[in-house]
C-alpha positions in Angstrom: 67.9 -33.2 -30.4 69.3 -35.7 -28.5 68.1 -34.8 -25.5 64.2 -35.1 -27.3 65.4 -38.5 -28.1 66.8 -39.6 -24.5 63.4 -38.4 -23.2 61.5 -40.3 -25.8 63.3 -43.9 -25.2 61.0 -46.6 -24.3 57.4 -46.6 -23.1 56.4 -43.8 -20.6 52.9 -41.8 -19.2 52.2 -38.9 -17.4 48.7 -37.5 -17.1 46.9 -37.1 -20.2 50.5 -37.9 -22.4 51.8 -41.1 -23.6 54.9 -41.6 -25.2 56.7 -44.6 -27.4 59.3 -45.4 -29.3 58.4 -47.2 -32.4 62.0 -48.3 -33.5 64.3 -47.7 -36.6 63.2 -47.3 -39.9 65.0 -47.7 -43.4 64.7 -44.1 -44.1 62.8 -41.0 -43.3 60.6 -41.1 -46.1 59.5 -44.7 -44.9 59.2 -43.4 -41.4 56.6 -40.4 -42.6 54.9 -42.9 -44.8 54.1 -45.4 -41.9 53.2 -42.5 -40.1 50.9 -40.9 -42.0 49.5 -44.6 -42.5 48.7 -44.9 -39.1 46.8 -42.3 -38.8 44.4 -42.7 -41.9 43.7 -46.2 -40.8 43.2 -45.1 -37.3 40.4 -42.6 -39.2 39.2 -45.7 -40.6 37.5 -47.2 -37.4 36.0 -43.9 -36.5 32.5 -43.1 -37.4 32.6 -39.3 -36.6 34.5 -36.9 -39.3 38.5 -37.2 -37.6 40.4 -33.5 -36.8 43.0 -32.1 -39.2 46.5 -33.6 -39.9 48.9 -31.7 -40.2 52.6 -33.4 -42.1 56.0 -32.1 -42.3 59.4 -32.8 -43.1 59.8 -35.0 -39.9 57.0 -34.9 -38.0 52.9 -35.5 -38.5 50.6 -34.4 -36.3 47.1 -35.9 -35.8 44.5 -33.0 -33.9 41.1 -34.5 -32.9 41.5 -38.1 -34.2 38.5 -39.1 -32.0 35.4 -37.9 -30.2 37.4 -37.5 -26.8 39.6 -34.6 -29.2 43.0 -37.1 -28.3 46.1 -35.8 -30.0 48.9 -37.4 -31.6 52.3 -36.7 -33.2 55.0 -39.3 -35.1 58.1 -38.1 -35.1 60.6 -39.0 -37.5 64.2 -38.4 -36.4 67.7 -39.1 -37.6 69.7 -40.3 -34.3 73.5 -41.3 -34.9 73.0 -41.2 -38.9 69.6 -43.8 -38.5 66.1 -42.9 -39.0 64.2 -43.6 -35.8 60.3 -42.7 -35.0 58.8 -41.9 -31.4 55.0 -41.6 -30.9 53.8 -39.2 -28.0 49.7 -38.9 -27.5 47.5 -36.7 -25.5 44.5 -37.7 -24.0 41.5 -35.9 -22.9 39.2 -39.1 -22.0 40.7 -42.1 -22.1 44.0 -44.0 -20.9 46.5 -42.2 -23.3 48.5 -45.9 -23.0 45.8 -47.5 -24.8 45.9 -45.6 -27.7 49.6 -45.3 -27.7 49.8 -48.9 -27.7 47.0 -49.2 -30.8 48.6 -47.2 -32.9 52.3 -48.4 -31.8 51.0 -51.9 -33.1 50.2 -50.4 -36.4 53.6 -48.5 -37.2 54.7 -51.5 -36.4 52.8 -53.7 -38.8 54.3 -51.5 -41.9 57.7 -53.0 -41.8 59.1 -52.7 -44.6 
């Protein structure tokens, strides 16, 4: 686990993949209801039916959330005893940053 974490800090992009760190939460129910947040307003602003979601205990997973078929995952994690949520996307398309930094901006507007 915490070597998911120490490859999750910070802002990073390979081909295609896009990663963030979206910061501490309160808890981890607060964390997956940000998360799953994000992803129905990101549905929102899309004007073609969005791909399946798939939510678990710490993770939520966003297939096909546009017409490039991008994918998306928020993961909710408890690092030293603190909730904590990362962001990784995967681009087909378009510049996997961009996204990335969309839907960062969102999580980030549910504080709590």
């Amino acid at each position: 686990m915490a070597t998911l974490v120490a490859g999750l800090g910070g802002q990073a992009a390979a081909e295609g993949w896009a990663v963030a760190d979206l910061g501490p939460t309160p808890d981890m129910e607060q964390c997956m209801v940000n998360a799953k947040r994000v992803f129905a307003r990101f549905s929102l602003f899309n004007t073609f039916e969005v791909g399946d979601r798939t939510d678990d205990e710490w993770i939520v997973y966003q297939w096909d959330m546009n017409e490039a078929g991008d994918d998306a995952i928020i993961v909710c994690l408890e690092t030293d005893g603190a909730p904590h949520a990362f962001l990784s996307i995967f681009s087909n398309d378009r510049a996997p940053a961009e996204i990335r930094d969309r839907l960062s901006e969102d999580f980030k507007t549910y504080r709590y």
